[in-house]
C-alpha positions in Angstrom: 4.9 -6.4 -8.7 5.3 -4.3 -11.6 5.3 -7.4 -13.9 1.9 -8.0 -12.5 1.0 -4.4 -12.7 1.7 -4.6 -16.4 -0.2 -7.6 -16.9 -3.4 -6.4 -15.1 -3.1 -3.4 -17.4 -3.1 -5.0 -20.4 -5.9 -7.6 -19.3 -7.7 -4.4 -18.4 -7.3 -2.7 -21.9 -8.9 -6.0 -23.4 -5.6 -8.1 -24.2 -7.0 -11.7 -22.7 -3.2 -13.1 -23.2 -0.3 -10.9 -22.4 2.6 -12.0 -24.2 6.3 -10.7 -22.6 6.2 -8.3 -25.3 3.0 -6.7 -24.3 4.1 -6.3 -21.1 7.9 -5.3 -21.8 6.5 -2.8 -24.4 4.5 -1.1 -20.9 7.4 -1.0 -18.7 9.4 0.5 -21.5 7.5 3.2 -21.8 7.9 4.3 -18.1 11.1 3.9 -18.1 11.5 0.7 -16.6 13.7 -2.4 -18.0 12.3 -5.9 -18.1 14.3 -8.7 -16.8 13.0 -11.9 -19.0 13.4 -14.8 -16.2 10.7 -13.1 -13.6 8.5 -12.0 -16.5 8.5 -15.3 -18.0 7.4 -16.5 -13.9 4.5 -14.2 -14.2 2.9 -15.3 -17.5 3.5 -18.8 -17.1 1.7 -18.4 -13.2 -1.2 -16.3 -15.1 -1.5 -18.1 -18.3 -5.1 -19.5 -19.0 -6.3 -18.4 -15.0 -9.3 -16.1 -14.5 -7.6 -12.8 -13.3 -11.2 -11.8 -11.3 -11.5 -15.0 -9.6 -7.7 -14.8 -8.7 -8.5 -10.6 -7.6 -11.4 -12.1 -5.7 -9.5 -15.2 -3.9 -6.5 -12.9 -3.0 -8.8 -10.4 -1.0 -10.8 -12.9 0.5 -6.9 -13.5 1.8 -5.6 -10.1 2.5 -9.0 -9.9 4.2 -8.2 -13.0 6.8 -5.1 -11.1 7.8 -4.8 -8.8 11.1 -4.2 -5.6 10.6 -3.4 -4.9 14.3 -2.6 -1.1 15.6 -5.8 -1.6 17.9 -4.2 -3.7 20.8 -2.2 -1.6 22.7 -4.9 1.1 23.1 -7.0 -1.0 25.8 -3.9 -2.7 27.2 -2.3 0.9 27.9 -6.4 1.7 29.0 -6.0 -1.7 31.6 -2.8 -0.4 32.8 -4.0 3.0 34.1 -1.7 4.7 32.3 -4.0 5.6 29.4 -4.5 9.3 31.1 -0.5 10.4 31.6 0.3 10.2 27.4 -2.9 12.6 27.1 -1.7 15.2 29.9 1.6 15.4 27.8 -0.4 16.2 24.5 -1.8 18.8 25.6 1.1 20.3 27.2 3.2 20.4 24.2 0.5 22.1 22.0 0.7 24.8 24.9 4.6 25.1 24.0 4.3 24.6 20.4 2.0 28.3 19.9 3.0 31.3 18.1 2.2 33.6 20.8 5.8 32.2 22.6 7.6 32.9 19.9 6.6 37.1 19.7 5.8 36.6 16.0 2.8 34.7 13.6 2.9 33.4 10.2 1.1 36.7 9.0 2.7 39.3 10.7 
């Protein structure tokens, strides 16, 4: 990733051809070391591509994948035990004041 990081700077500061210098010469200068066989991957996988049309294809792809985190919400909701986890919130914020503990942050 940072290869490719690298190389998308440089394409962004107007260099159309990154060579493994350029990029090496980047890394370098944030303290990081190059190894030569992945760089070499990277430029010969980017070499004479379009980087926007590639940019454009991969989030059409990331865009097609399912983020989840929504499903259990209306499963928990079917179950009828979507009002129990709620009661418990708002008894722990109860427990959780200043008042209990005889002093505030300001005192």
């Amino acid at each position: 990733m940072k290869y490719l990081a690298a190389y998308l700077l440089l394409a962004l500061a107007g260099t159309e051809a990154p060579t493994s210098a350029d990029i090496k010469a980047v890394l370098s200068s944030v303290g990081i070391d190059a190894e030569g066989d992945r760089l070499e991957k990277v430029i010969s996988e980017l070499q004479g591509k379009d980087l926007q049309e590639l940019i454009s294809e991969g989030s059409a792809k990331l865009a097609s994948v399912p983020s989840g985190g929504g499903a259990a919400a209306p499963a928990a909701a079917a179950a009828g035990g979507a009002e129990a986890p709620a009661e418990e919130k708002v008894e722990e914020k109860e427990e959780e004041s200043d008042e209990d503990m005889g002093f505030g942050l300001f005192d």
